[in-house]
ZAMARGU-4260 file (C-alpha; in steps of 0.2 Angstrom, whole numbers, plus 5000, padded with zeros to 4 digits):
<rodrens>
0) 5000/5000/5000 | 5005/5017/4993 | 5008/5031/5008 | 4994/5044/5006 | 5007/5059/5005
5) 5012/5049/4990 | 4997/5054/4982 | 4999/5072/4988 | 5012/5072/4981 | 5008/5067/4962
10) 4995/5079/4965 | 5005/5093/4968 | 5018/5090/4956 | 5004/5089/4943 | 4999/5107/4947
15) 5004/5118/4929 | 5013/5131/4939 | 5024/5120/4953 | 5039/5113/4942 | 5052/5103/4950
20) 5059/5119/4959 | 5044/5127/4965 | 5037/5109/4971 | 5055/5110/4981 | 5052/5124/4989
25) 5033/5122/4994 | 5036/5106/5003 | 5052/5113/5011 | 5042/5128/5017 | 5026/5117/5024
30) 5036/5099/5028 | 5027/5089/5018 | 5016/5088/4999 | 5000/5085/5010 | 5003/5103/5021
35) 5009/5110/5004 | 4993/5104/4997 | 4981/5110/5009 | 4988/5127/5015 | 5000/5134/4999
40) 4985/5142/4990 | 4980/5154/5005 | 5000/5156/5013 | 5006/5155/4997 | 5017/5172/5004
45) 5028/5164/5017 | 5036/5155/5004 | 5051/5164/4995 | 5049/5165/4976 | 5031/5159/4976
50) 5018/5171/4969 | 4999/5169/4968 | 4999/5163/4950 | 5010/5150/4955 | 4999/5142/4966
55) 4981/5146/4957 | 4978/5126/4954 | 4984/5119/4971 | 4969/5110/4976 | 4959/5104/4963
60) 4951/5090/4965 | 4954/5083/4946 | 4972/5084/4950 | 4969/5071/4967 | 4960/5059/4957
65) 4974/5059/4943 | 4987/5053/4957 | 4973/5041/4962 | 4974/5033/4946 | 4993/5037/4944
70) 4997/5026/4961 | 4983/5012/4956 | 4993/5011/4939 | 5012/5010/4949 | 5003/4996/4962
75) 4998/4987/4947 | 5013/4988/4936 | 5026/4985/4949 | 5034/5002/4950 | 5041/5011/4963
80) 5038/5029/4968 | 5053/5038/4974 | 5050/5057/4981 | 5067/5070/4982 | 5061/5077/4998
85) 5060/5060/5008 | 5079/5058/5000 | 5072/5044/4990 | 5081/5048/4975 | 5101/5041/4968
90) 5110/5052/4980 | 5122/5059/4965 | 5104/5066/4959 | 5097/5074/4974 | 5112/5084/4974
95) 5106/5093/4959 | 5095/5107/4961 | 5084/5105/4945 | 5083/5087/4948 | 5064/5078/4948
100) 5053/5081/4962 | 5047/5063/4955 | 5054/5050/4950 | 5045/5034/4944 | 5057/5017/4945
105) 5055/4997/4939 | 5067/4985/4944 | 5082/4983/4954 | 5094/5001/4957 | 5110/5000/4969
110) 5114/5016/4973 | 5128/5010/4982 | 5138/5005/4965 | 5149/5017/4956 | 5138/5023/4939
115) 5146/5027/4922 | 5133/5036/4909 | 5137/5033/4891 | 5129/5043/4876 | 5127/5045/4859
120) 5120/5049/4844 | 5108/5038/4835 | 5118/5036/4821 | 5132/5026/4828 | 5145/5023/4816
125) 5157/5007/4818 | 5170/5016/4825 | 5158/5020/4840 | 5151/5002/4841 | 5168/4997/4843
130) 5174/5007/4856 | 5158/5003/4867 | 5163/4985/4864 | 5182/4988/4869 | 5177/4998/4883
135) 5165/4984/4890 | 5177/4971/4887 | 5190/4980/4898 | 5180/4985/4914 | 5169/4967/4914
140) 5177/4964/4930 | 5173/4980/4937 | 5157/4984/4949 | 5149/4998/4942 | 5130/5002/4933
145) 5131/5008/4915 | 5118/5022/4913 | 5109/5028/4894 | 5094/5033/4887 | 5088/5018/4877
150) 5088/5026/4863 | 5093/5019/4845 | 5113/5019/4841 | 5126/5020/4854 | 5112/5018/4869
155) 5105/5003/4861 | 5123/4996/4861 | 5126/5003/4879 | 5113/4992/4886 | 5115/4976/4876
160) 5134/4978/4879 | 5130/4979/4898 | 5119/4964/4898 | 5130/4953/4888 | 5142/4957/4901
165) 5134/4956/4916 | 5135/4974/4922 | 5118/4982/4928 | 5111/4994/4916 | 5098/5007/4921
170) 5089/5017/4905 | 5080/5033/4907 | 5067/5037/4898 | 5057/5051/4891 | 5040/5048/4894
175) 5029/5038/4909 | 5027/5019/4911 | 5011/5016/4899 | 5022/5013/4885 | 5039/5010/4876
180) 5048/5020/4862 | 5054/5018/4854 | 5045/5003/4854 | 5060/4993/4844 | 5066/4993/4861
185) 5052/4985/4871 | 5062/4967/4870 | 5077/4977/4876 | 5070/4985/4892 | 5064/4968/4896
190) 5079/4962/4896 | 5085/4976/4907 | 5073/4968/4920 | 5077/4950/4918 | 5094/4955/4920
195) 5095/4964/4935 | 5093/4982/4931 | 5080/4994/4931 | 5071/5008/4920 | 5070/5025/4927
200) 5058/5040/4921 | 5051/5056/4930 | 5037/5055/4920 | 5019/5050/4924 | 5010/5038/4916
205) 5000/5053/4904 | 5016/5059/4898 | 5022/5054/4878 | 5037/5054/4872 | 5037/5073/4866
210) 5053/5083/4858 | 5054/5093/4873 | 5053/5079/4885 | 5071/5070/4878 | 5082/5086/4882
215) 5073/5085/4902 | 5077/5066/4902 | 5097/5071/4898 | 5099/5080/4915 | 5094/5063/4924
220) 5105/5054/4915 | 5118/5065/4920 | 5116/5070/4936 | 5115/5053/4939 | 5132/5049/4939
225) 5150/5056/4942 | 5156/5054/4924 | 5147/5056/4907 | 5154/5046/4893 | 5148/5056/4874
230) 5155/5041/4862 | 5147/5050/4845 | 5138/5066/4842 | 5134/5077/4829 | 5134/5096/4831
235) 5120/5101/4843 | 5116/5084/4845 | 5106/5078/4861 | 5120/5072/4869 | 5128/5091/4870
240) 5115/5095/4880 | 5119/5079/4891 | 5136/5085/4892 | 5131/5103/4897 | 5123/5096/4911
245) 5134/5086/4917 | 5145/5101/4918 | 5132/5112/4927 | 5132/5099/4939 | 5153/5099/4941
250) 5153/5081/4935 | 5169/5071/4922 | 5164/5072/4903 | 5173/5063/4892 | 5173/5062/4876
255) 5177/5052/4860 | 5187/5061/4849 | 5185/5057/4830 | 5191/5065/4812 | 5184/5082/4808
260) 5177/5077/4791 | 5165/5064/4800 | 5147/5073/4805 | 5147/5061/4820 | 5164/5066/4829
265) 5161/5083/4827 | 5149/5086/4841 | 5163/5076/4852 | 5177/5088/4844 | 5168/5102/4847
270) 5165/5097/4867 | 5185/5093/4868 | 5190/5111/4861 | 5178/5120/4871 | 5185/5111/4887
275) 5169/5104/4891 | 5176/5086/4890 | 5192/5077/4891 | 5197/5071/4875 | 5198/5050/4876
280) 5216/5044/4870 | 5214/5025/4876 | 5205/5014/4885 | 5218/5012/4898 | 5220/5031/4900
285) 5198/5032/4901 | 5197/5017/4914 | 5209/5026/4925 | 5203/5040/4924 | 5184/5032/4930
290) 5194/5025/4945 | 5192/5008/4938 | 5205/4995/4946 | 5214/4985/4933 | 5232/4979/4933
295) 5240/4988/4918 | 5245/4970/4911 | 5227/4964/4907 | 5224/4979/4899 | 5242/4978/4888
300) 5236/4962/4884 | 5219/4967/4877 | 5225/4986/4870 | 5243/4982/4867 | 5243/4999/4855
305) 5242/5007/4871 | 5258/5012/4876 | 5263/5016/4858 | 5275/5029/4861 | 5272/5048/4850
310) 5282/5058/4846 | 5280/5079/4848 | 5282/5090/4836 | 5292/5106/4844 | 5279/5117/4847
315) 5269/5104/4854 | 5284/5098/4865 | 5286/5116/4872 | 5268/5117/4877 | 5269/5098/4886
320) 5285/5102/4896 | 5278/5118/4900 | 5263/5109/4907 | 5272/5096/4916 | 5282/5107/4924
325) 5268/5119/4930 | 5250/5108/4934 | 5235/5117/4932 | 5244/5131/4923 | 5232/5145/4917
330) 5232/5148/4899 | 5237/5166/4902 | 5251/5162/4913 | 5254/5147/4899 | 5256/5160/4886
335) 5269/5171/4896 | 5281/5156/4900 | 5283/5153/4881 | 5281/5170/4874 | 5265/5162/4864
340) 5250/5171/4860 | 5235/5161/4867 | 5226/5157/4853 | 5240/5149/4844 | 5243/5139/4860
345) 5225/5133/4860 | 5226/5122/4844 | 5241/5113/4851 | 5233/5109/4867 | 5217/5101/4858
350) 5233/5091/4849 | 5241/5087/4864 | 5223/5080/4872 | 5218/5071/4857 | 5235/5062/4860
355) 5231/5059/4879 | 5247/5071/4885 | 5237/5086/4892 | 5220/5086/4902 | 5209/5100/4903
360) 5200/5107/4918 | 5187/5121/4921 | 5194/5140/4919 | 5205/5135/4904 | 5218/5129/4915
365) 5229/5112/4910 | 5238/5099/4916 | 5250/5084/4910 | 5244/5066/4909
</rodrens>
């Protein structure tokens, strides 16, 4: 049996004027979605932020007899109702402040293992199917959730990678529990199930799969967990805007870096020259790098053109040893030590990270590998 502040609840995040933050903030102010529900439409005031407009449609009784059928539907259909403000949610997600009041779960979710979320575009080319294998391949010994979007492409591959290798996937979806899309996938997310791992979504059952709702769905997905893999994208593609969350949130992005001539590397080249995500040199360097425990013999044996030693060009050389010698150097500062203007400099990073010699952190600052 459902608590009965879970239908308050529903109710209450229902409401067209309460989004996740408001919805925050009114429960906050009264202690809980049943007081909020009863008292916010008349002392609307002693809550910061909140106007009367806001709170016109607390308290109509359509909006109670939607969560009514909402919780019937979860009881029936084996899904778990998980509320922010009784610290329900994955606890990497409740530390965002945007994240969903809401959110709606079916199967099997350990919070307590390290999560990984990898995206991509749609249109995943073999170089990105390959890398996903390799990558799963190498970390099958590792304890850790593989998060996506089960979406076609490189999310598709995501959780079928994951369930061949016995790692617990979790997909996120973009639309309530009354359906599937798309609905290629439907086999898929059973499978999910079967295997352990769970589908999440912060939308009720009434809610389709609308443009707008994909873009929503991004900022679980990466709020989710401490690192975002982008393995393909296009420019402007959805998982930019995955990426750009996961850097709100202060979160690793990493991305695969690809030839400029092909449309789905440029959305990752874009990301690695805007320092908005580490550029991805080698497996070995990525798995380090996610904290992953592997003894650098098994992962010689399976990438052996790992350790292939490059050589620098000169400028590029002058720029590394700079690095080296000065971690977290500031590109101004950068530019002073080698008389370099900054934005011949800036091309030679992106090299310099493209080769896995140079990472990049927030406030155009850099460091050696």
């Amino acid at each position: 049996m459902i608590p009965e502040e879970y239908l308050y609840a529903i109710a209450l995040r229902e409401c067209s004027l309460v989004g996740d933050i408001n919805f925050h903030k009114l429960v906050r102010t009264f202690g809980s979605a049943e007081e909020a529900w009863k008292r916010a439409k008349k002392e609307y005031n002693i809550t910061d932020g909140i106007g009367k407009k806001t709170v016109s449609d607390i308290g109509n009784v359509n909006y109670l007899k939607f969560a009514e059928r909402e919780i019937q539907f979860c009881e029936n259909n084996n899904i778990t109702i998980l509320l922010r403000y009784l610290n329900e949610l994955p606890h990497l997600l409740n530390e965002c402040d945007d994240c969903p009041a809401i959110l709606y779960q079916k199967g099997n979710f350990d919070d307590s293992l390290q999560k990984i979320s990898i995206v991509g575009t749609r249109n995943m080319t073999a170089y990105g199917k390959q890398f996903i294998g390799e990558f799963f391949e190498t970390t099958k010994t590792s304890k850790y959730i593989s998060v996506s979007g089960l979406a076609l492409g490189v999310d598709k591959e995501v959780h079928e990678q994951s369930i061949q290798y016995k790692i617990p996937t979790v997909a996120v979806l973009a639309h309530g529990f009354h359906m599937l899309y798309p609905a290629k996938n439907k086999r898929l997310s059973e499978k999910i199930l079967e295997e352990g791992g769970a589908l999440l979504t912060e939308f009720n059952s009434s809610r389709k799969p609308d443009r707008e709702n994909f873009i929503q769905r991004n900022r679980v997905i990466a709020g989710i967990s401490p690192s975002t893999i982008v393995v393909e994208t296009g420019f402007g593609g959805g998982s930019v805007s995955t990426a750009a969350f996961a850097n709100d949130y202060n979160r690793e992005v990493f991305a695969l870096p690809g030839k400029i001539t092909d449309p789905y590397s440029q959305g990752c080249n874009q990301l690695i020259f805007q320092n908005k995500a580490s550029a991805i040199s080698t497996i070995k360097d990525l798995v380090d790098s996610l904290g992953f425990n592997h003894s650098k013999e098994k992962v010689a044996e399976l990438f052996p053109y790992c350790e292939i030693s490059i050589q620098l060009t000169e400028n590029q050389e002058s720029v590394y040893q700079s690095i080296k010698a000065n971690p977290q150097v500031s590109l101004d500062d950068l530019a002073e030590m080698i008389s370099m203007p900054s934005y011949k400099i800036l091309p030679v990073i992106l090299e310099l990270e493209l080769l896995g010699k140079v990472k990049s952190f927030s406030g155009r600052q850099f460091s050696a590998i």
